[in-house]
C-alpha positions in Angstrom: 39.2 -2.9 -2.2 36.2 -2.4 -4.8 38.1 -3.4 -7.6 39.2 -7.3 -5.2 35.5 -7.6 -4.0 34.4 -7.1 -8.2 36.5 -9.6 -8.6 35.5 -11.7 -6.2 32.1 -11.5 -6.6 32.4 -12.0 -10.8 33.0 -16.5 -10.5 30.1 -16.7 -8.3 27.4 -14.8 -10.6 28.7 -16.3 -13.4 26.5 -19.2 -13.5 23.4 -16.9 -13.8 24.2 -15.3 -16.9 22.0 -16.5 -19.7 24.7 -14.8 -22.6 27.1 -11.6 -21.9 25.4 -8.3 -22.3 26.4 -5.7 -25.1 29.0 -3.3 -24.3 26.2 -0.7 -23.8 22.6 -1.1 -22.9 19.9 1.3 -24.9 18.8 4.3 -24.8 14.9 4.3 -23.8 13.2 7.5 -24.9 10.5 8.5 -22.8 8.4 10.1 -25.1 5.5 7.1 -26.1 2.3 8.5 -26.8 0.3 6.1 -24.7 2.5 7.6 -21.7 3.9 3.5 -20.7 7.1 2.2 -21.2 7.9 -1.8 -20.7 11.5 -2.6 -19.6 11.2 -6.3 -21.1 13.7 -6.5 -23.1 15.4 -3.1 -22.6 17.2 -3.7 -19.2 19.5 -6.4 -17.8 19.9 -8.2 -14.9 22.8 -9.6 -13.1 22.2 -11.9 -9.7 24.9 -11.4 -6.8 25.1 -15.0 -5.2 26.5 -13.1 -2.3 24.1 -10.4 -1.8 27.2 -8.1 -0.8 28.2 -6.2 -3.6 27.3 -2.0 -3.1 26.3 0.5 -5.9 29.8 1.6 -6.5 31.3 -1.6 -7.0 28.4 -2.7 -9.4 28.6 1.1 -11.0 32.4 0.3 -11.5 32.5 -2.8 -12.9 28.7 -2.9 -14.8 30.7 -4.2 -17.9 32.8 -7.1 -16.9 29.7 -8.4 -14.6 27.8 -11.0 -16.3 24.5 -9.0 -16.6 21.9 -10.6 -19.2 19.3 -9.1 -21.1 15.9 -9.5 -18.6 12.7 -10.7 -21.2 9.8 -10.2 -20.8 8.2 -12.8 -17.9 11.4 -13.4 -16.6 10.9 -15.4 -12.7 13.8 -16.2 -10.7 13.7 -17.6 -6.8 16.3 -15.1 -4.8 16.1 -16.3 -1.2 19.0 -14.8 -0.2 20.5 -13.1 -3.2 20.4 -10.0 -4.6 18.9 -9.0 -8.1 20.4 -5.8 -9.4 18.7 -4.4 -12.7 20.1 -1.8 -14.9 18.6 0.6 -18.0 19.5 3.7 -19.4 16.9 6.2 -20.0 17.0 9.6 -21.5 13.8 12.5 -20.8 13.6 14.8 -23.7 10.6 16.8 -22.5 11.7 18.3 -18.9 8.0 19.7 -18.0 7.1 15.6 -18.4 7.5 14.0 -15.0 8.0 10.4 -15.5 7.8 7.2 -12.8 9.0 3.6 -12.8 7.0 0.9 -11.6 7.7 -2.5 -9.9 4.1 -4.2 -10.8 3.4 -6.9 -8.1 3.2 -6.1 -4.3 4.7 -8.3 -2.0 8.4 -7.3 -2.6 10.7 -7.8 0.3 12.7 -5.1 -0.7 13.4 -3.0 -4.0 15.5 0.4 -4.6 16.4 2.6 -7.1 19.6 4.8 -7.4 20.8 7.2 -10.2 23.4 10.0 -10.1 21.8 13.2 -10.6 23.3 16.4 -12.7 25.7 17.2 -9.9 27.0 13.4 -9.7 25.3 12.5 -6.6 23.4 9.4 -6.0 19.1 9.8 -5.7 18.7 6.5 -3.4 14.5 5.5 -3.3 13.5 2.6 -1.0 10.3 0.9 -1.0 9.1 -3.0 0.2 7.1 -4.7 2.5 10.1 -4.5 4.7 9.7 -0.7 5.3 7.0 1.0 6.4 4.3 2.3 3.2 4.3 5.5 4.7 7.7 5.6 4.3 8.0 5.1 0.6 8.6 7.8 -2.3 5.1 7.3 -2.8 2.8 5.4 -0.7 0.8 3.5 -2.9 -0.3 -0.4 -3.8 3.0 -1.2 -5.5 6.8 0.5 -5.4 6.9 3.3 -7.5 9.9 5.7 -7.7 10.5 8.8 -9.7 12.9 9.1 -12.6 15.5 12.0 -13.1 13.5 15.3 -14.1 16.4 17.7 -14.5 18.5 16.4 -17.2 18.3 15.6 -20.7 20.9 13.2 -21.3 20.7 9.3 -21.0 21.0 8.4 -17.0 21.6 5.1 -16.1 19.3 3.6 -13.2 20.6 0.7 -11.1 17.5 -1.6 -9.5 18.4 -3.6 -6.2 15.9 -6.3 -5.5 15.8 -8.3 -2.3 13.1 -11.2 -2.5 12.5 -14.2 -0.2 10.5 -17.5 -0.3 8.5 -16.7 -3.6 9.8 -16.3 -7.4 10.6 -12.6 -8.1 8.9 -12.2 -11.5 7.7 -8.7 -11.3 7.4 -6.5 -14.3 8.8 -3.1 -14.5 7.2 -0.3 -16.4 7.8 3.4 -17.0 4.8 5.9 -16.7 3.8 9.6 -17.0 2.3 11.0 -14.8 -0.9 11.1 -16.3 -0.8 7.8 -17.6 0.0 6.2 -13.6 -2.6 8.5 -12.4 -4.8 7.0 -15.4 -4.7 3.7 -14.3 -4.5 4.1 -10.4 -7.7 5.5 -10.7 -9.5 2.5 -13.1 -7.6 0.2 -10.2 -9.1 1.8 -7.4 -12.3 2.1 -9.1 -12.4 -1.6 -9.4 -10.6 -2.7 -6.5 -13.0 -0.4 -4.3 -15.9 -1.9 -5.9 -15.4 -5.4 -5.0 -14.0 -4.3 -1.9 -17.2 -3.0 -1.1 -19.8 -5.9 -2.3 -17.5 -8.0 0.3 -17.5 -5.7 2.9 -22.0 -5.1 2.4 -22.2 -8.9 1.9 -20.5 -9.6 4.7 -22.5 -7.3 7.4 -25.5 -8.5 5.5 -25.0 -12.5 6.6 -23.8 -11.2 9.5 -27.0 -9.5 10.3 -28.7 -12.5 8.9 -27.2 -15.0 11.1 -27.5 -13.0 14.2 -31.5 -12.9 13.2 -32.1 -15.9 12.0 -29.4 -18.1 14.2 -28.1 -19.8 10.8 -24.1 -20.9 10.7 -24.4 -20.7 7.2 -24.6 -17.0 6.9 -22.0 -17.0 10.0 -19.7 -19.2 8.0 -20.4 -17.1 4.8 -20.0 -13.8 6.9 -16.0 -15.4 8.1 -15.3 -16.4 4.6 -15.7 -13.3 2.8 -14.0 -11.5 5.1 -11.4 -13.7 5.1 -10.8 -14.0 1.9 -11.5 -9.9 1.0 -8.4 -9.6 3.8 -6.2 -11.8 1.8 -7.1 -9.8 -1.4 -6.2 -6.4 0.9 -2.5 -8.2 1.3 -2.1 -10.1 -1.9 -2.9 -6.7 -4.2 -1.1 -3.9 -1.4 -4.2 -2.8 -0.4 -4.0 -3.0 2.9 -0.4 -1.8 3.1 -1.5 1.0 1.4 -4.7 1.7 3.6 -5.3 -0.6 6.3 -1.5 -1.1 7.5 0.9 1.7 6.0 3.0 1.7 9.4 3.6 -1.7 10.1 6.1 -3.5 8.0 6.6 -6.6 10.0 2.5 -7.5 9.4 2.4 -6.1 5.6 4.9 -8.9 5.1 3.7 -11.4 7.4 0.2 -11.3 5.8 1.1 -12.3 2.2 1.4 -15.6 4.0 -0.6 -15.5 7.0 -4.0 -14.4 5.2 -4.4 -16.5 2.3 -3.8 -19.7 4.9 -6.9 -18.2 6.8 -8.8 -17.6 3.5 -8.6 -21.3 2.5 -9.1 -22.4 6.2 -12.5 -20.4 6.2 -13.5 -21.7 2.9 -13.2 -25.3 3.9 -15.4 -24.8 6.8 -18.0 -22.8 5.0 -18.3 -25.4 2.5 -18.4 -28.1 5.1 -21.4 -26.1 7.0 -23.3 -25.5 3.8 -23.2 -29.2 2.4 -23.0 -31.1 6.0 -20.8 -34.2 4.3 -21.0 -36.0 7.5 -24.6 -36.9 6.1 -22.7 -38.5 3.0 -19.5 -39.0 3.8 -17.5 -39.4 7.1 -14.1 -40.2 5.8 -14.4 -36.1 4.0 -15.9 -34.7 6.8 -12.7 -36.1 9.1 -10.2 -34.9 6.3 -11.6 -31.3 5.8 -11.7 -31.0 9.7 -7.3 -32.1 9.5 -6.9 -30.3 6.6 -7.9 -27.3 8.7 -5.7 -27.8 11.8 -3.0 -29.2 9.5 -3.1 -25.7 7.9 -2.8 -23.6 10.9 -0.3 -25.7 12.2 1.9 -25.0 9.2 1.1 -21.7 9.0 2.5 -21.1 12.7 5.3 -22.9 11.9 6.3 -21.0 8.7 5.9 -17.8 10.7 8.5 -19.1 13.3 10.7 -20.5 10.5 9.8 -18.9 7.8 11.4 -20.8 4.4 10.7 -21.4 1.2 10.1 -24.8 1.4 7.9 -24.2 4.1 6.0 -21.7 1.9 6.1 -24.6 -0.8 4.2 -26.9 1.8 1.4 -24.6 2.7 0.8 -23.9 -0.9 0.6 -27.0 -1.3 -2.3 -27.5 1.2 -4.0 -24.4 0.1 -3.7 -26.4 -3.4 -5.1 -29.7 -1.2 -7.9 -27.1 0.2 -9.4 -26.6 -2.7 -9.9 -30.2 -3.8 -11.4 -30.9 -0.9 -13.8 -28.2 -1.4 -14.3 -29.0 -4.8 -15.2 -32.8 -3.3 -17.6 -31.2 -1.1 -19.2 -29.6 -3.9 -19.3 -31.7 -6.4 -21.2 -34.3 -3.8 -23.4 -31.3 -3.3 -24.5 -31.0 -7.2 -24.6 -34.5 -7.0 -27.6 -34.1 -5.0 -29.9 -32.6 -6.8 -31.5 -29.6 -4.7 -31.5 -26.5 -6.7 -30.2 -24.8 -3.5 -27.0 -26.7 -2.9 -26.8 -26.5 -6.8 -26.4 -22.5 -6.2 -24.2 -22.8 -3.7 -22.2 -25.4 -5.9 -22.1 -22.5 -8.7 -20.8 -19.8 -6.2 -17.3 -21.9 -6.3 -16.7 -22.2 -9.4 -15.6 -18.8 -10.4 -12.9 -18.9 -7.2 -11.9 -22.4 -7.9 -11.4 -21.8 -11.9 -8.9 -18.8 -11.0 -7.5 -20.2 -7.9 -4.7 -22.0 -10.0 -3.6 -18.6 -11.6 -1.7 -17.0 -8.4 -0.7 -20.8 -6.8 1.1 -21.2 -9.7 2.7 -17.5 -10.0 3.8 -18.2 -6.4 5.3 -21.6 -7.4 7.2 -19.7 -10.3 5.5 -21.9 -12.7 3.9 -18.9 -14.4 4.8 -15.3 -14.6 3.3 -12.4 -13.0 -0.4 -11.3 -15.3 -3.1 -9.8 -15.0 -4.7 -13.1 -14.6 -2.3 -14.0 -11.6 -2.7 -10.7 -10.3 -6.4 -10.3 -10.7 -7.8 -12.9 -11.8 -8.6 -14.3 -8.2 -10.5 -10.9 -7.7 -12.8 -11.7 -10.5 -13.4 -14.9 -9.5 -14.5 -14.0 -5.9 -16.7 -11.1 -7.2 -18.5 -13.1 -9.3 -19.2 -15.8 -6.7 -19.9 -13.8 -3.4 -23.9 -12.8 -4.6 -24.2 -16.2 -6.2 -23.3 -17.4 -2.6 -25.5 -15.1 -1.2 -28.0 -15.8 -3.4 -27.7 -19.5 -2.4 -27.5 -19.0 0.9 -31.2 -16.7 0.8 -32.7 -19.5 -0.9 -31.1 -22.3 1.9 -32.9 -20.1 4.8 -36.3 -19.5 2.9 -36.6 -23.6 2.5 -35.5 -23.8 5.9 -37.5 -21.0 7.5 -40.8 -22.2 5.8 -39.8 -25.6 7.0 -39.6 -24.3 10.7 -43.0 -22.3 9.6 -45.0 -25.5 8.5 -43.7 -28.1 11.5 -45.1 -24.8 13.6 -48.1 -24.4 12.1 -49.4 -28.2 12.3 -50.1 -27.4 15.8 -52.7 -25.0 14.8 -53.6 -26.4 11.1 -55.3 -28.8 9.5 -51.7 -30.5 7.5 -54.1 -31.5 3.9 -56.4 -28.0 3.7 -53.8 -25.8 5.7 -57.4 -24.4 7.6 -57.2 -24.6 11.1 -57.6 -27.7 13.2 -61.0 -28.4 15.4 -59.0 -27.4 18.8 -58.0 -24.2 17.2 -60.8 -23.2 16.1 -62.6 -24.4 18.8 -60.3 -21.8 21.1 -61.5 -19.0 18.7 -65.0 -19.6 19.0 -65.1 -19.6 22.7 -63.4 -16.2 22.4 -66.4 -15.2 20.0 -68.4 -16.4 22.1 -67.3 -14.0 25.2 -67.2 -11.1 23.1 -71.3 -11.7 21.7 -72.3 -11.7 25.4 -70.2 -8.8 26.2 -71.4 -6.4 22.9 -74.8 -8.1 23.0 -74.1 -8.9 18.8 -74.1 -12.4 17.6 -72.2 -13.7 15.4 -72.6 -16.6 12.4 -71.6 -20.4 12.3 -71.6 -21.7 9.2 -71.4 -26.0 9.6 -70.5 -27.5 5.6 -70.0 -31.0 4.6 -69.0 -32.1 1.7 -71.9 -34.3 0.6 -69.9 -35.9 -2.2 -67.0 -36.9 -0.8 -67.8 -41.0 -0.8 -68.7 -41.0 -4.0 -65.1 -38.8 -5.0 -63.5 -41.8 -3.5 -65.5 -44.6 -4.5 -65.6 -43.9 -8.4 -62.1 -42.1 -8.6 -59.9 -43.0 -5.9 -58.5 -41.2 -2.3 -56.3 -39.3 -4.5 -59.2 -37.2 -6.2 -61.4 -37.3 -3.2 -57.9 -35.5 -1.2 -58.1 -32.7 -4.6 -62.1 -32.7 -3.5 -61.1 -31.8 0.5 -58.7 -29.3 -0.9 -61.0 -27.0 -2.8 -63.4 -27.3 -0.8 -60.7 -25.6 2.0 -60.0 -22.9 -0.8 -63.8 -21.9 -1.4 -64.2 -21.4 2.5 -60.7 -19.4 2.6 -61.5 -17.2 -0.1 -65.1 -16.5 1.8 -63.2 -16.0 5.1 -62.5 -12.1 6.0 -59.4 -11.2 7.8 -61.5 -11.6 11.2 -63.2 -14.8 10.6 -61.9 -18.4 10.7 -62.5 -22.1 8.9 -61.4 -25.1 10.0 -61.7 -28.4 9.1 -63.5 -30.5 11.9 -64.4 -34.1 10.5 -63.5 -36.3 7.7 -65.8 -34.4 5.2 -66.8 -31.8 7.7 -65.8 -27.7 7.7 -67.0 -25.0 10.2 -66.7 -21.2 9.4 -66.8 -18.4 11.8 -68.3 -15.2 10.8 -67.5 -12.8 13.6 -70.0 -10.1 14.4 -72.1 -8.4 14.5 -73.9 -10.0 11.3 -77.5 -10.6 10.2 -78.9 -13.7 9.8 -79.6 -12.5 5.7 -76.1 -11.7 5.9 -75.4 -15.3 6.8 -77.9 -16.8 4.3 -75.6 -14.5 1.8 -72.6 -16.3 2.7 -73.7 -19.7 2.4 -75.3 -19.1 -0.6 -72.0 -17.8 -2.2 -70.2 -21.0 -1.2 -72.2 -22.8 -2.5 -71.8 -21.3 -5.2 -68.5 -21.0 -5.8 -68.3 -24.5 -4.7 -70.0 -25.6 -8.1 -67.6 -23.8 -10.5 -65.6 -26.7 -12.6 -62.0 -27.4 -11.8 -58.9 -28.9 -13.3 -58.5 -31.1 -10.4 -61.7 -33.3 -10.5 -63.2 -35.3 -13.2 -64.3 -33.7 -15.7 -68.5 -33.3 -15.2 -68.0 -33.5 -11.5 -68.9 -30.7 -8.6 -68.4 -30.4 -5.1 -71.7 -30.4 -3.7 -71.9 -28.9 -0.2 -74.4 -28.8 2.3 -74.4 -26.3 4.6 -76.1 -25.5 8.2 -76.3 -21.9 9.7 -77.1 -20.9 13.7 -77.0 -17.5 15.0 -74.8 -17.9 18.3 -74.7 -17.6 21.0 -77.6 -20.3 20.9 -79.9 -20.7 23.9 -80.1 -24.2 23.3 -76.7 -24.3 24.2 -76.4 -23.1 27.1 -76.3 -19.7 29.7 -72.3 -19.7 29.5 -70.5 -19.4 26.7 -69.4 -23.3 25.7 -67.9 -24.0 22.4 -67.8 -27.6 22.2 -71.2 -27.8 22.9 -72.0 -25.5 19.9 -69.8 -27.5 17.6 -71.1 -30.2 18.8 -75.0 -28.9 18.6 -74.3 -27.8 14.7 -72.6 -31.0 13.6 -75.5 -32.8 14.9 -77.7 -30.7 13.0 -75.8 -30.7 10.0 -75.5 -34.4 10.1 -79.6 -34.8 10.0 -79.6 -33.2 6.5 -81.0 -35.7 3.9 -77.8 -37.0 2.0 -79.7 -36.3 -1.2 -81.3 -33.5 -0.3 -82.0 -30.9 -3.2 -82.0 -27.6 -0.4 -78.2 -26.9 0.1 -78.9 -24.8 3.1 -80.0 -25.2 6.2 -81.0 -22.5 9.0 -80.9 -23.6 12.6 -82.2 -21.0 15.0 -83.8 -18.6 12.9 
């Protein structure tokens, strides 16, 4: 019956044999200094159309079956057939433990079988379709152990069962020190970029939970999103997250990456807002986003290749949309959006690398494999980055349209109500502590002739020092405010003297004089400046602010305009 189902099976693989094998394969010593062995080259393959034939009938008849040499980036679709791979391999050194390695993750299923010294078979299963736990060694990619207890060549049979993508895995022989070698540079990497996405993404989290901002949401989803489509693509997450459930380590290969791209559309759509530029995009990327969860459901129900095809194909449509969005978001010039524009590119420029791998346009690399990785670690802090800078314009936005209600919008001093509200509190606390405190009434005396000889542009410059010289005299506890056209009013909170007072004014003035870059050259601000002790009796029993105001502006307005005495003292 082995010899009729050989038979059977040898017209229907014909057609896949690129040219007839040798009589013998190769012996492969496993004794290379550098501890890795490459099986390109030094194996065969032969395809079973079928997917029926068992070991013994491919043990049997290994030399009349049209096996062909494998190269080195060999891809072929399966879906429903078998691979079977086959290499001889002899172990000189016993006391070296050696270890073949299917390098991709994603494999439906794979096993190896050998006879051992006694003739028996060794049969070692690993896949997505069984359990990670289960495997001869859990870990991010199948990995079985070669014979250890004989010296002679053993031939090694490789049964592959792949659906929907290209198989185009590579297989290599290790040492043991030389897997452990690179599993640890691997998880070294791996768990570093693992962890700026996982710190990133509390960090927007936290930041859009204080500040209410759907960017850093958005961002938050993203990266997440697309670190747990990493965690599938590279076996992470069968390896860590997942190692007992089979059905999901398969599933999410092709769930993940869907989610991934649908995340990334609507980040990019909440951090460039194209419905401001462009309603047509705006519409598209919000179908493009159901369209992909639609076929994403679908391909789980049915899943197919060519259904697999057509949500690669969106993913590929997802990224040109996002790449629309962005571009439109250079386009416009803020430095901000300009970040955010940056923190795509490294993910768009490597994107290609594993759409193609999964097309079976390309082999599987180190670029296909990893390159994605690279691309994402280098643009989640640029997108942070981004991001910080979005909220800080947006925050000191919210901060200014706050302030006007208490400021003064050319100076940034405070506005006449404001301060007005301070100096009745002032006020209270005189008659309560029986202190008094200072009001200092300025006016720029200047200011006409600012805007007569040089324009309202240099008589605005004029205003605005004149704000900064009664800022810079302002302690923590006072307050300025500008209260006319050319008018100021600073509070000195007491208790102070009225020589303490005289002080003050004297050092605005002052200070006032000292040349700037902002007015004509030869030109000072020339201030004149009225002081009152209050509370002022004049003004009242009860404490009334406006009536003070009011009493000092009239006094400082009956100061000769060209006055040579800067200073004027009211009440004492």
């Amino acid at each position: 019956m082995g010899i009729l189902a050989a038979c059977l099976l040898l017209p229907a693989t014909h057609g896949w044999a690129q040219h007839a094998a040798d009589a013998r394969l190769p012996v492969l010593q496993l004794n290379a200094p550098d501890g890795q062995v490459a099986l390109a080259d030094h194996s065969q393959f032969w395809i079973d159309t079928t997917g029926k034939a068992v070991l013994e009938q491919v043990e049997s008849w290994e030399y009349d079956l049209p096996f062909a040499r494998r190269p080195a980036g060999h891809t072929v679709l399966l879906d429903g057939h078998v691979m079977w791979i086959r290499f001889n391999a002899m172990q000189p050194d016993l006391s070296q433990r050696w270890a073949l390695e299917v390098s991709s993750a994603g494999v439906d299923r794979v096993s190896l079988h050998y006879r051992n010294a006694a003739g028996d078979w060794i049969e070692q299963k690993a896949g997505d379709k069984l359990p990670v736990s289960r495997w001869p060694r859990p870990d991010r990619f199948p990995v079985f152990d070669l014979d250890a207890e004989q010296t002679r060549p053993v031939t090694y049979f490789i049964r592959i069962e792949h659906a929907r993508t290209p198989f185009s895995a590579p297989l290599f022989i290790y040492s043991q020190p030389a897997l452990l070698a690179q599993r640890m540079q691997e998880q070294f990497l791996l768990g570093a970029y693992f962890g700026l996405a996982v710190l990133m993404a509390l960090v927007a989290a936290a930041n859009a939970v204080a500040f209410r901002d759907r960017s850093f949401a958005a961002y938050a989803v993203y990266i997440s999103a697309r670190a747990a489509a990493q965690a599938a693509m590279l076996g992470i997450g069968g390896q860590y997250l997942w190692p007992d459930s089979p059905a999901w380590n398969d599933l999410s290969a092709f769930l993940l990456p869907v989610l991934a791209a649908c995340s990334g559309i609507w980040f990019a759509r909440v951090v460039t807002r194209p419905q401001r530029f462009s309603a047509p995009l705006d519409r598209l990327s919000l179908h493009l986003i159901m369209l992909l969860a639609l076929v994403a459901v679908l391909d789980t129900v049915y899943p197919t290749h060519a259904g697999f095809v057509a949500t690669t194909a969106l993913i590929i449509a997802a990224i040109s949309v996002i790449c629309a969005l962005v571009f439109i978001a250079w386009q416009s010039g803020d430095p901000t959006m300009r970040w955010i524009a940056l923190g795509f590119v490294p993910v768009v420029v490597m994107a290609p690398f594993p759409v193609l791998r999964n097309l079976g346009l390309v082999p599987v690399s180190f670029l296909t494999q990893y390159g994605l990785t690279l691309g994402a670690a280098l643009e989640t802090p640029l997108l942070f980055y981004g991001l910080l800078r979005h909220a800080a314009q947006r925050r000191e936005a919210r901060a200014r349209a706050a302030a006007l209600a208490q400021t003064e919008p050319l100076t940034g001093l405070s506005n006449q109500h404001t301060f007005e509200a301070r100096l009745h509190e002032a006020l209270l606390r005189s008659n309560r502590y029986q202190h008094r405190s200072a009001l200092l009434m300025i006016d720029l005396s200047n200011h006409g002739w600012f805007a007569r000889e040089h324009g309202r542009q240099i008589s605005d410059y004029a205003l605005v020092l004149a704000g900064s010289c009664l800022r810079k005299l302002a302690r923590d506890i006072d307050i300025a405010a500008r209260v006319g056209d050319c008018e100021f009013a600073l509070l000195i909170e007491g208790p102070v003297s009225p020589a303490q007072a005289v002080a003050a004014a004297t050092q605005l003035v002052a200070r006032a004089l000292q040349p700037s870059d902002l007015l004509p050259v030869g030109s000072r601000l020339k201030l004149h400046v009225a002081i009152a002790m209050v509370p002022d009796a004049q003004c009242g029993e009860h404490p009334n602010a406006a009536l003070h105001l009011a009493y000092m502006l009239k006094s400082l307005r009956e100061m000769p305009a060209n006055t040579r005495k800067s200073i004027k003292t009211v009440n004492f």
